[in-house]
Structures are given as structure tokens and as C-alpha cells.
TORKOL-4160 file (C-alpha; in steps of 0.2 Angstrom, whole numbers, padded with zeros to 4 digits, m for minus):
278
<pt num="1" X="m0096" Y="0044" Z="m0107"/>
<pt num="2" X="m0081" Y="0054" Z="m0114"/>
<pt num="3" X="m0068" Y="0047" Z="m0127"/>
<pt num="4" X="m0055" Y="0045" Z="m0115"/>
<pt num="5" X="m0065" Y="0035" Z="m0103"/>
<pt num="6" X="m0072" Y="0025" Z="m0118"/>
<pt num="7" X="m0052" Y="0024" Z="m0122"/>
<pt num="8" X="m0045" Y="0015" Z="m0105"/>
<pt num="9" X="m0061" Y="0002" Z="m0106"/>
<pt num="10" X="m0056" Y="m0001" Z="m0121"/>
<pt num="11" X="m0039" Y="m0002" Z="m0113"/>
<pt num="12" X="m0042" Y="m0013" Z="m0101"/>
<pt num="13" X="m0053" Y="m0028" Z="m0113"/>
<pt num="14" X="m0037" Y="m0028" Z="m0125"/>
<pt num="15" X="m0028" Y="m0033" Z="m0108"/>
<pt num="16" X="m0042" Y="m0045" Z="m0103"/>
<pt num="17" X="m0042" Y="m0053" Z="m0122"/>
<pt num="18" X="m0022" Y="m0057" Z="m0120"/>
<pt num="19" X="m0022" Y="m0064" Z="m0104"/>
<pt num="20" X="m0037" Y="m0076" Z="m0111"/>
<pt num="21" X="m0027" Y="m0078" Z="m0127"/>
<pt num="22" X="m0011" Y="m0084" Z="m0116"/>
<pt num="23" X="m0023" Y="m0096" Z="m0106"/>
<pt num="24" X="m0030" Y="m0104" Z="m0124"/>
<pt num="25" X="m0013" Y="m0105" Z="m0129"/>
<pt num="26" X="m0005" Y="m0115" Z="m0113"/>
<pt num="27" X="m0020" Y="m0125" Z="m0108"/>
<pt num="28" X="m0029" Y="m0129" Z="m0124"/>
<pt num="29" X="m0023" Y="m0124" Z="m0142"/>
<pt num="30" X="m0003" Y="m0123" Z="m0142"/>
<pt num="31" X="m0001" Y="m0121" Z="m0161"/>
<pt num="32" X="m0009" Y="m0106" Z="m0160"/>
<pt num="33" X="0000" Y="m0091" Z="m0167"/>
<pt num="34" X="0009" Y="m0083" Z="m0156"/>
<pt num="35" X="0007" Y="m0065" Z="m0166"/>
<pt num="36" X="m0011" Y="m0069" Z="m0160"/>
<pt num="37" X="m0010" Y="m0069" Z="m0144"/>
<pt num="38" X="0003" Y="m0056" Z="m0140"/>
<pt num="39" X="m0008" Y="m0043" Z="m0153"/>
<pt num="40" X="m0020" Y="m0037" Z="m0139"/>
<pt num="41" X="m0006" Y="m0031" Z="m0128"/>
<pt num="42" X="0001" Y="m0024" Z="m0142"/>
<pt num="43" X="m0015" Y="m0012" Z="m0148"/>
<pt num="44" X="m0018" Y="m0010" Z="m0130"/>
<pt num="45" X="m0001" Y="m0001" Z="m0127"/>
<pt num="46" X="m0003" Y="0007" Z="m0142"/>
<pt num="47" X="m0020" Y="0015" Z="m0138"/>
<pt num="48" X="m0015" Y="0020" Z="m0121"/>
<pt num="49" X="0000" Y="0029" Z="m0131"/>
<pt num="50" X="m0010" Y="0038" Z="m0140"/>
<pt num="51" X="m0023" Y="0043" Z="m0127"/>
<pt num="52" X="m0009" Y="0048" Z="m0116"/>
<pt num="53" X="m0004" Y="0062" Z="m0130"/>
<pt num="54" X="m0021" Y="0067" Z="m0134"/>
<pt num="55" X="m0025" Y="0087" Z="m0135"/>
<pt num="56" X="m0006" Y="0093" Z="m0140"/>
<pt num="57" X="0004" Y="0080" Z="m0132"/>
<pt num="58" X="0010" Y="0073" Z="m0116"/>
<pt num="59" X="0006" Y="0081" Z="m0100"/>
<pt num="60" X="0024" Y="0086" Z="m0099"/>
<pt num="61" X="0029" Y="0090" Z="m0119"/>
<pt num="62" X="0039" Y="0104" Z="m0118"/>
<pt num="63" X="0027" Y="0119" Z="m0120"/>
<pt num="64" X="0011" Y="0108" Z="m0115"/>
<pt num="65" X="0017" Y="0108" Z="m0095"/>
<pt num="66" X="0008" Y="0123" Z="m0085"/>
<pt num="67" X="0017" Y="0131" Z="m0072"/>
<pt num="68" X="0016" Y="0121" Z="m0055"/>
<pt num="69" X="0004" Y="0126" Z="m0044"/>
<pt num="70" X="0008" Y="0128" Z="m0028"/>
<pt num="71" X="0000" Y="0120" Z="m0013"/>
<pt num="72" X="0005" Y="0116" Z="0005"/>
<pt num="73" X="0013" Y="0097" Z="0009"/>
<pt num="74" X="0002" Y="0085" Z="0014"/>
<pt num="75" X="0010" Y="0078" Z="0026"/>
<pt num="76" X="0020" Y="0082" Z="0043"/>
<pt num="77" X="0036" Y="0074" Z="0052"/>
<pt num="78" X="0051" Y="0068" Z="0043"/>
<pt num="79" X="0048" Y="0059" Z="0026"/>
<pt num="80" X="0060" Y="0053" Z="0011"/>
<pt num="81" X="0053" Y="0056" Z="m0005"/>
<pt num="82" X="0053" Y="0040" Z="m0021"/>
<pt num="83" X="0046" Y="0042" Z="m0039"/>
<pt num="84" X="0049" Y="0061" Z="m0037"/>
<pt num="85" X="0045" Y="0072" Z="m0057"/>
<pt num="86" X="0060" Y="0083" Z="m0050"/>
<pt num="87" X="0071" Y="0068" Z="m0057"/>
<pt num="88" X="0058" Y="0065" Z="m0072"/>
<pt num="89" X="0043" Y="0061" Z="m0079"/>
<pt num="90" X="0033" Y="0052" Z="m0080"/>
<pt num="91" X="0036" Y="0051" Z="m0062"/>
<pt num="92" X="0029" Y="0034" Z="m0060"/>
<pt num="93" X="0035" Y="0028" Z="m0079"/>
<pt num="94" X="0017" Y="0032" Z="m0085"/>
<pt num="95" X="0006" Y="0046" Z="m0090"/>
<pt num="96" X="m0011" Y="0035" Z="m0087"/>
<pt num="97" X="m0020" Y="0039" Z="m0071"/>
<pt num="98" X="m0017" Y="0056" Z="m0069"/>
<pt num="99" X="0001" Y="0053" Z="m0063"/>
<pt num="100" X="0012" Y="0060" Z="m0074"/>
<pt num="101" X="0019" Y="0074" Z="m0060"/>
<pt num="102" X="0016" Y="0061" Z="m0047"/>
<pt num="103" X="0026" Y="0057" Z="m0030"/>
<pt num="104" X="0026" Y="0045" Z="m0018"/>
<pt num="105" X="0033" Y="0049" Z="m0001"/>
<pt num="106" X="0039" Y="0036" Z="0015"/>
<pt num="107" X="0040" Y="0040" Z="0033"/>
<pt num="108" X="0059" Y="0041" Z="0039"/>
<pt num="109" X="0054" Y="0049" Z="0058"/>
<pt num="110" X="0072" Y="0043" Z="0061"/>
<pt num="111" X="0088" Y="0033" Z="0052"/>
<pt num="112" X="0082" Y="0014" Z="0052"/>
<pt num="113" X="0066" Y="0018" Z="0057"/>
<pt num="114" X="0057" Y="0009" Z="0041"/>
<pt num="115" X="0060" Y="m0009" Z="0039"/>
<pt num="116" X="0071" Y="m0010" Z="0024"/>
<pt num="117" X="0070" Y="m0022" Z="0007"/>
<pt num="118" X="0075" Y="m0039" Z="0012"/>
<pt num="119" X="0080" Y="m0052" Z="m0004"/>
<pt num="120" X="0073" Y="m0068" Z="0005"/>
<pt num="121" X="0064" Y="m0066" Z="0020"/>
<pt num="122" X="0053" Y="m0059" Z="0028"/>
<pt num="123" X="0042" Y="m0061" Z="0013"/>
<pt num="124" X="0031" Y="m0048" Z="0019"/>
<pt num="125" X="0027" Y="m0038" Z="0033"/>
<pt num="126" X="0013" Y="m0032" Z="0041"/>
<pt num="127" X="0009" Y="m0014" Z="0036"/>
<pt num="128" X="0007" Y="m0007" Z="0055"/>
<pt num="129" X="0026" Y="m0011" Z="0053"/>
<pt num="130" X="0030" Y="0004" Z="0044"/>
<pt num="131" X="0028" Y="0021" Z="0053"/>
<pt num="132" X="0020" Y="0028" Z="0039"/>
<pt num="133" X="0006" Y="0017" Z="0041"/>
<pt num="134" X="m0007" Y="0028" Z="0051"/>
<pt num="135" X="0001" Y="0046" Z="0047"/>
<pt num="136" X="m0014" Y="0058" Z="0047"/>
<pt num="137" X="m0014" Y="0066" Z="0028"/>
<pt num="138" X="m0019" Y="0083" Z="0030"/>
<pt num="139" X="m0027" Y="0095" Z="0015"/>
<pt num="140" X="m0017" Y="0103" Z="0003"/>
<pt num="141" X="m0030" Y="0118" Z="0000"/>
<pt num="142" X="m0045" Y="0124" Z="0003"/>
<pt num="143" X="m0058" Y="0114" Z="m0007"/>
<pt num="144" X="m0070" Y="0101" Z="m0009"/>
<pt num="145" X="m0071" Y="0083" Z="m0007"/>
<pt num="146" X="m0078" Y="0076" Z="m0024"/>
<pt num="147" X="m0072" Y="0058" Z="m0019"/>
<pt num="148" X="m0070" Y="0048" Z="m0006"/>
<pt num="149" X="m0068" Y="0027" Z="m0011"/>
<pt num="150" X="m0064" Y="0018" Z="0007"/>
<pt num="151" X="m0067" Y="m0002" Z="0007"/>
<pt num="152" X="m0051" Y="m0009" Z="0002"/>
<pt num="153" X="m0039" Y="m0016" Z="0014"/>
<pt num="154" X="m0022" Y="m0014" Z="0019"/>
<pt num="155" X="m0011" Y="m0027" Z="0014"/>
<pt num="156" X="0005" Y="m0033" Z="0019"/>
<pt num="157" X="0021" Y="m0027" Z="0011"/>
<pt num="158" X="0029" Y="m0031" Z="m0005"/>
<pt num="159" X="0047" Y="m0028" Z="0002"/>
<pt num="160" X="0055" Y="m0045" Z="m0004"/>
<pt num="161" X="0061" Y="m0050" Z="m0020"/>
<pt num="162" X="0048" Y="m0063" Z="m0021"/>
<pt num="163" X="0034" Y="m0052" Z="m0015"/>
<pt num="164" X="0041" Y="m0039" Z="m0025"/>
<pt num="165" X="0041" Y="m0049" Z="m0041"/>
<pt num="166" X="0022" Y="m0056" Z="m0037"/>
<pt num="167" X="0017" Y="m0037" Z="m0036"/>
<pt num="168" X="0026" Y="m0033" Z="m0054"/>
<pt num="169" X="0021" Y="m0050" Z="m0063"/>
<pt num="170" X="0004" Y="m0053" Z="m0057"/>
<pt num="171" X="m0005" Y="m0044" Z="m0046"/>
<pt num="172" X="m0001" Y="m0028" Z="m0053"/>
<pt num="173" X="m0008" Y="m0032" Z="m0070"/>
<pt num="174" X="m0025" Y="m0039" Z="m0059"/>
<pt num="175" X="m0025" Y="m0024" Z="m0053"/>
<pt num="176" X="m0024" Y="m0015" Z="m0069"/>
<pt num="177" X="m0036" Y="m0024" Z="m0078"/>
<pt num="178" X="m0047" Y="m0023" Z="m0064"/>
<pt num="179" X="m0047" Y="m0005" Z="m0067"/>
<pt num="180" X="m0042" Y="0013" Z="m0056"/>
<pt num="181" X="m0052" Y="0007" Z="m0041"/>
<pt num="182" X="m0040" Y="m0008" Z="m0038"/>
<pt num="183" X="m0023" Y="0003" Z="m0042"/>
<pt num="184" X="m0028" Y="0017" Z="m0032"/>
<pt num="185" X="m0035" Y="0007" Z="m0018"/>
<pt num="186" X="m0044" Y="0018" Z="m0005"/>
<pt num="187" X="m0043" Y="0037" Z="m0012"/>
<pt num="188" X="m0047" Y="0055" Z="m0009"/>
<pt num="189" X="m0050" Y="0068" Z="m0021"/>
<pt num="190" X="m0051" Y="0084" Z="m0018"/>
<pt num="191" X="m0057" Y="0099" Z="m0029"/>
<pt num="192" X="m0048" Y="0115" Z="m0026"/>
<pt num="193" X="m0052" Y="0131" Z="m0027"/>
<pt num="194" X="m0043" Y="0137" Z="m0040"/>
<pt num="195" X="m0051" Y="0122" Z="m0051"/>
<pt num="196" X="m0036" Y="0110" Z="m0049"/>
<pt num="197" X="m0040" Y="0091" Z="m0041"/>
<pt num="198" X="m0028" Y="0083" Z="m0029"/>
<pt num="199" X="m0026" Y="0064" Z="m0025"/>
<pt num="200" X="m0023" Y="0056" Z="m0011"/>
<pt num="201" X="m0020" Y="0035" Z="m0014"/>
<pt num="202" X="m0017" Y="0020" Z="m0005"/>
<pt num="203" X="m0027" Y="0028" Z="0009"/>
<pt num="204" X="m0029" Y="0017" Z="0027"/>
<pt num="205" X="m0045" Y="0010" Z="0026"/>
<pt num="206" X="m0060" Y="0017" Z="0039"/>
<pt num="207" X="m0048" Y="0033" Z="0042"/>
<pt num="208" X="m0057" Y="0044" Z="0031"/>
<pt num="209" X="m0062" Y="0060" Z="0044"/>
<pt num="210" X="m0072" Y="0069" Z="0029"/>
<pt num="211" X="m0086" Y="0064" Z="0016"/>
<pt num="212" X="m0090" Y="0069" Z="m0004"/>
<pt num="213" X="m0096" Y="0085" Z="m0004"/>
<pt num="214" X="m0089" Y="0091" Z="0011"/>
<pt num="215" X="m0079" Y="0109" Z="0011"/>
<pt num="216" X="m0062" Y="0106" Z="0017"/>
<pt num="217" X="m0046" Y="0117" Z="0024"/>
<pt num="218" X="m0029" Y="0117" Z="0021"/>
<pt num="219" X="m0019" Y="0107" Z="0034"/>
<pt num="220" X="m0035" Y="0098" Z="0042"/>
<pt num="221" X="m0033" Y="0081" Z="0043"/>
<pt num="222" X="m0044" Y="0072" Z="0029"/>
<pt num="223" X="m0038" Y="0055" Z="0032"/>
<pt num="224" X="m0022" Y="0043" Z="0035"/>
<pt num="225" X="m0009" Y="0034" Z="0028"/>
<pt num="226" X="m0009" Y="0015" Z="0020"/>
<pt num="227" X="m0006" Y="0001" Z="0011"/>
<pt num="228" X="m0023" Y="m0002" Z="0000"/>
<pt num="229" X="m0019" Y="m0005" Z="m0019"/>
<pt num="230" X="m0005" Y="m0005" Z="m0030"/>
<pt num="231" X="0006" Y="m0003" Z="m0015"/>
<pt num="232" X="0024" Y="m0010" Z="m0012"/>
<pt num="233" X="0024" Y="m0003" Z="0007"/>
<pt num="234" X="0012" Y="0011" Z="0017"/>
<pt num="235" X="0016" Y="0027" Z="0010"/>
<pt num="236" X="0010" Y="0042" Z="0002"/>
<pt num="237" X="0003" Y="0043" Z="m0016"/>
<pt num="238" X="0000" Y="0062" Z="m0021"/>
<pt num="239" X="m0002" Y="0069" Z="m0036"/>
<pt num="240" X="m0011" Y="0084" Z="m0045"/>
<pt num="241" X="m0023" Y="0084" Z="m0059"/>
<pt num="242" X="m0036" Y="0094" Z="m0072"/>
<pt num="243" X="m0050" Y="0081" Z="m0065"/>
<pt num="244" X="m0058" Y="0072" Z="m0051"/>
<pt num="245" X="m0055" Y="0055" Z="m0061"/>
<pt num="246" X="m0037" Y="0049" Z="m0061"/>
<pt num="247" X="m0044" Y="0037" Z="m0077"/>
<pt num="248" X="m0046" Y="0052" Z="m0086"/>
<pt num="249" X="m0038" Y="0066" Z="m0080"/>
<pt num="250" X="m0020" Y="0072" Z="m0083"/>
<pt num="251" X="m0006" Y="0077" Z="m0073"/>
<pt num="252" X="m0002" Y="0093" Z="m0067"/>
<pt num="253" X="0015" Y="0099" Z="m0058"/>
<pt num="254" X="0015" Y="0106" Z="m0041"/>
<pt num="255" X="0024" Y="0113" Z="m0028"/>
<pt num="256" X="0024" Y="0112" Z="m0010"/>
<pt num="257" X="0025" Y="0129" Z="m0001"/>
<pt num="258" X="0042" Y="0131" Z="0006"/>
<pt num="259" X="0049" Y="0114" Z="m0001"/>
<pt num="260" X="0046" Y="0114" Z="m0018"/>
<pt num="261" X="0049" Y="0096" Z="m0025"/>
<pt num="262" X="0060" Y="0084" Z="m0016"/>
<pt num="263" X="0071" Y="0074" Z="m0028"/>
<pt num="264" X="0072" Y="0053" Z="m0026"/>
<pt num="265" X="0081" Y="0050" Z="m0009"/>
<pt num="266" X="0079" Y="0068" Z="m0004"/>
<pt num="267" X="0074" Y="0070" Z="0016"/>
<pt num="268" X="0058" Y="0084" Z="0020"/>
<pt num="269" X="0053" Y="0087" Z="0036"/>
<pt num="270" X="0037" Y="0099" Z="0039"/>
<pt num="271" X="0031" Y="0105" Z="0054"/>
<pt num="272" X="0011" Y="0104" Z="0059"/>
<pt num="273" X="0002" Y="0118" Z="0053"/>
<pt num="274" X="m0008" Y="0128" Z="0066"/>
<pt num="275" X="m0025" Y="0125" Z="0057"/>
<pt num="276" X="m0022" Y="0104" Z="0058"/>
<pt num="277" X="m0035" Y="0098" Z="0071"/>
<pt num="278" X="m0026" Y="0090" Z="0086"/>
């Protein structure tokens, strides 16, 4: 087991041990000290810190970054990009998990096509809902498939302010504590040919078209879009990294041939490629 690994277990029982701590502290022993029970949380960040800044420094420490490696989109259509590293990094507010070049992109086929955020009500929706959901993800590169986790379901959205707050408070910090599985939710790696891994997360459960081990092309369909995981709404989670293990690994910047990388808000639109299966 490598240190890093080692590292986010580590991580994850100082998160275990607070939560307990604040359950003591409510239910059965209320004079306890309150240093006590917020001290977990606070080693537990303070680990993560430092492993996140291990081997010369944050993925994106000036001079640390490599040069973006560039790959095809993963997608096709018309698509509005969130949590872009063209307007920072960490992208996603966090290096852990790979993510620190990370975007997430929603399907915009046409103006008010997606079902927009909603303060009361509808709490949630339904994932088939959002034309995202479904969208066939296509390979990036030639490569491998080193992973290929399918199982979790597809939730319903977390487009209100209640739900969103839910997601935030509580289940996101489940989630976390559960470890990468239960962030990620269904997921694809794949190992390029240059040595470089590409994540694919939140993947639609049972749309997996390819296995671990299997050699894959550039713009064939691999799977489809969903809402499994740490998901607000079905959209596309894609990120490089110098591992197949998002728990380990760390980020690397890319760029999609003839786009680059769309900033927040930013609309791309890609046609199929000729390779992509019909």
C-alpha cells in the first residue's frame, strides 16, 4: 500500500472519529470539550493539506504544472461547461481525488433545454429529466480500460436549495467518508497511450459498452452520461491524471483538440467524430 493511500484512510477515520465525537457530544456526554471533538477534523484537513502538496508542491504550483496534454472532447452536441481550471484551480476547490484540472460539463442542446435551479420546489427531479442524462461519452484516446466500477444508481437531482444544502451538509460528507467509490459513483478510467489516465465520473448505471482490459479508440463510445455519486444533476465529470486511482493520483491539465478549455458559462458544441460507433 503506498503512503498516499495509507494517507486518505487515514483521512477518512479522522472524519469517522469527529462525526462519532459530535454524536457523544449531543446525545451522551455534553460537557465534553469542544476542542476534542472538532480536533479530528482538524488533523484530518491538515493531512490532506499536506498530502495534497507532496513531491514539490500542489499539482498546479507555479513550475510543478506540466504542459496540458491534449486529447479529443469527450463528448458531442452542444454543452455548457461549470467548475472549468481555465477560471482556476483547484477546479473543484480541492486537489484530492485527482481533480485538481477537473471540469464538469451540462448538456445545453438548446436555450431552456435543462431544467434550471428552483429555491423551493421541485425538490428534485428525476435524472431522465435533464438531456444530459443518457449522452453516450466517447474516448478521449486510444487506450486501455484499467477501470470500469458500475453498480451505483442514478439519483434524483439536487437542484433546490433544500436538496442542494442536503447534498453539501450531509450527504456529501457520507459520501466522503465512505471513500472515492461513493464520490465518484460509477466510473471509467482509461490508460492512454502516452501513459496519462482519464476519468470519466458519475457515469449512468448498466451503460458501460467496454470492460477492464479492453483496448479502446478515440471517439468510440465507452459509456453514457448520469447522476451516480456526488452529483448535483447528470452531467459530465472529466478529468486527467498521472494514475488509474483518482485516491492517489494527481491532476494533470489537458486540452480538448480544437477547443482548448472552455471557461465557466462558456458554450462548446462538437460534432460526432467519424470513428464514434453509430
Amino acid at each position: 500500500m503506498s503512503a498516499r493511500k495509507l494517507a486518505m484512510m487515514t483521512f477518512r477515520g479522522l472524519q469517522l472519529a469527529f462525526a462519532a465525537l459530535v454524536v457523544v457530544a449531543v446525545l451522551l456526554d455534553p460537557a465534553l470539550p469542544w476542542w476534542c471533538v472538532v480536533l479530528p477534523l482538524v488533523l484530518a484537513h491538515a493531512l490532506i493539506t499536506v498530502v495534497n502538496r507532496w513531491n514539490g508542491g500542489a499539482p498546479d504550483a507555479p513550475g510543478r504544472a506540466p504542459a496540458p496534454v491534449e486529447v479529443a472532447p469527450p463528448v458531442t452536441g452542444r454543452w455548457s461547461a461549470l467548475n472549468s481550471p481555465a477560471d482556476r484551480t483547484p477546479s473543484h476547490g480541492v486537489h484530492a481525488y485527482g481533480q485538481t484540472f477537473a471540469i464538469d460539463l451540462v448538456a445545453e442542446p438548446e436555450p431552456g433545454a435543462r431544467p434550471g435551479f428552483r429555491l423551493l420546489w421541485p425538490l428534485a427531479r428525476r435524472a431522465r429529466a435533464f438531456p444530459a442524462f443518457g449522452a453516450p461519452l466517447l474516448a478521449v484516446a486510444d487506450g486501455t480500460v484499467v477501470r470500469a466500477a458500475d453498480g451505483r444508481r442514478d439519483h434524483l437531482s439536487r437542484t433546490s436549495l433544500p436538496a442542494l444544502l442536503y447534498l453539501m451538509v450531509v450527504e456529501g460528507s457520507v459520501r466522503e467518508m465512505a471513500g472515492v467509490r461513493h464520490l465518484v459513483g460509477n466510473h471509467l478510467v482509461l490508460e492512454l497511450d502516452d501513459g496519462t489516465h482519464a476519468l470519466y465520473a458519475h457515469v449512468q448505471r448498466g451503460s458501460f459498452t467496454v470492460r477492464e482490459g479492453e483496448r479502446v479508440r478515440a471517439g468510440q463510445v465507452v459509456a453514457r452520461c448520469g447522476n451516480s455519486g456526488n452529483s448535483t444533476e447528470p452531467h459530465v465529470h472529466f478529468q486527467l491524471m498521472d494514475g488509474p486511482d483518482p485516491d492517489t493520483a494527481r491532476g494533470v491539465p489537458f486540452t480538448w483538440r480544437g477547443i482548448g478549455v472552455p471557461r465557466n458559462g462558456e458554450i462548446v458544441e462538437t460534432p460526432s467524430p467519424a470513428t464514434s460507433p453509430a
